[in-house]
N, C-alpha and C positions, 0 to 999 in steps of 0.2 A: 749176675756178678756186679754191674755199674750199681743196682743199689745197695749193695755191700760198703761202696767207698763215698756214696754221693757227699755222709756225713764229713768226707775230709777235704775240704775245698782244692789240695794243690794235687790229690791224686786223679788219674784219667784214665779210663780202660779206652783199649784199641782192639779190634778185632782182625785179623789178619784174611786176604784173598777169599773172603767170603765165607770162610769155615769159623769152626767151632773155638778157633784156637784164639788166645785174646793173651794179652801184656796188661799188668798194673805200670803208670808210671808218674812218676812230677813231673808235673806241666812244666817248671824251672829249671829241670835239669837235664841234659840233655850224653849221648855220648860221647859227645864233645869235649864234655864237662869231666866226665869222668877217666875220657882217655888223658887229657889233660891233668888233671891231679893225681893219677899214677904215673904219669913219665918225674912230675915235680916230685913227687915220695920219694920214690927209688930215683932221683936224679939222670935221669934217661935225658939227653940233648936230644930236643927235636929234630934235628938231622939224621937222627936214629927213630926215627916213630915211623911204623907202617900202619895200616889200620883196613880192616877187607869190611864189605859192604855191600847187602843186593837191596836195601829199600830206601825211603825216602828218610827215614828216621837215621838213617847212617849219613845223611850229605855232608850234612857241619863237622862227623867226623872225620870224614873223606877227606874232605876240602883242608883242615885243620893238621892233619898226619902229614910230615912231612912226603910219604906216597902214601898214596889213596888208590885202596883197590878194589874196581867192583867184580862184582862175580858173574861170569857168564850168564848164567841164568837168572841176572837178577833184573831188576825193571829198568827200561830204559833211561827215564828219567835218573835215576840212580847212576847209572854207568856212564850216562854224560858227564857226572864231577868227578870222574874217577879220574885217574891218571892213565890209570893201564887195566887189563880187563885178566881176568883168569884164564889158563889156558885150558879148563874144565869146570865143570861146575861145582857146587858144592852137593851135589847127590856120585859124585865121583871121585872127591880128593882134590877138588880144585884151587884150595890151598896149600895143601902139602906139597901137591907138583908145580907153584906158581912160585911159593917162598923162596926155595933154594935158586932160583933165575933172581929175584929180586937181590937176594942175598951177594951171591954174587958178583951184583952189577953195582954196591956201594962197600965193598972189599977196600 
C-alpha cells in the first residue's frame, strides 16, 4: 500500500497496533484540523466541542475540543490529554454511556 501513494508527497500510511489494518492520511492535516473546520461550517461555539479519542493521532484533538475524551481502552499516553476517561470502552458503548453524563454536566 505505502507504494501506492509514495508518488504523492503530502500523503503517509500508518499502520495500526501491529496488524494488518493501516490509515491513508496528510501529513498537514490533522483531526484537529478537521474538527475545527466543522464546528466553524455549521457554527458550533467551542464551548460546545467534545471530541473522544484512544491514540496518539487524536491528542491535538483532545487537547483542542473544548472536553476531550479518551477512551478506556485506549493508550495511555492518549488518556493523559484527555480531560476525562469513558466509563467503558469502545468494544462496549463507551460512548454512548459516557455522552449523556457529559451532556448533562454542560446543560
Amino acid at each position: 500500500i505505502t507504494s501506492a501513494i509514495e508518488k504523492y508527497p503530502h500523503y503517509k500510511v500508518r499502520f495500526w497496533y501491529g496488524s494488518d489494518y493501516s490509515e491513508a492520511y496528510l501529513d498537514y492535516v490533522t483531526k484537529r484540523d478537521a474538527l475545527k473546520y466543522i464546528a466553524d461550517y455549521y457554527h458550533i461555539p467551542h464551548s460546545r466541542t467534545i471530541a473522544f479519542g484512544d491514540a496518539e493521532n487524536d491528542i491535538q484533538m483532545l487537547a483542542w475540543a473544548n472536553i476531550g475524551v479518551g477512551m478506556l481502552n485506549g493508550n495511555e499516553y492518549c488518556k493523559a490529554h484527555a480531560d476525562i476517561i469513558t466509563v467503558d470502552d469502545n468494544n462496549h458503548d463507551g460512548i454512548i454511556k459516557t455522552l449523556p453524563l457529559i451532556l448533562d454536566k454542560i446543560k
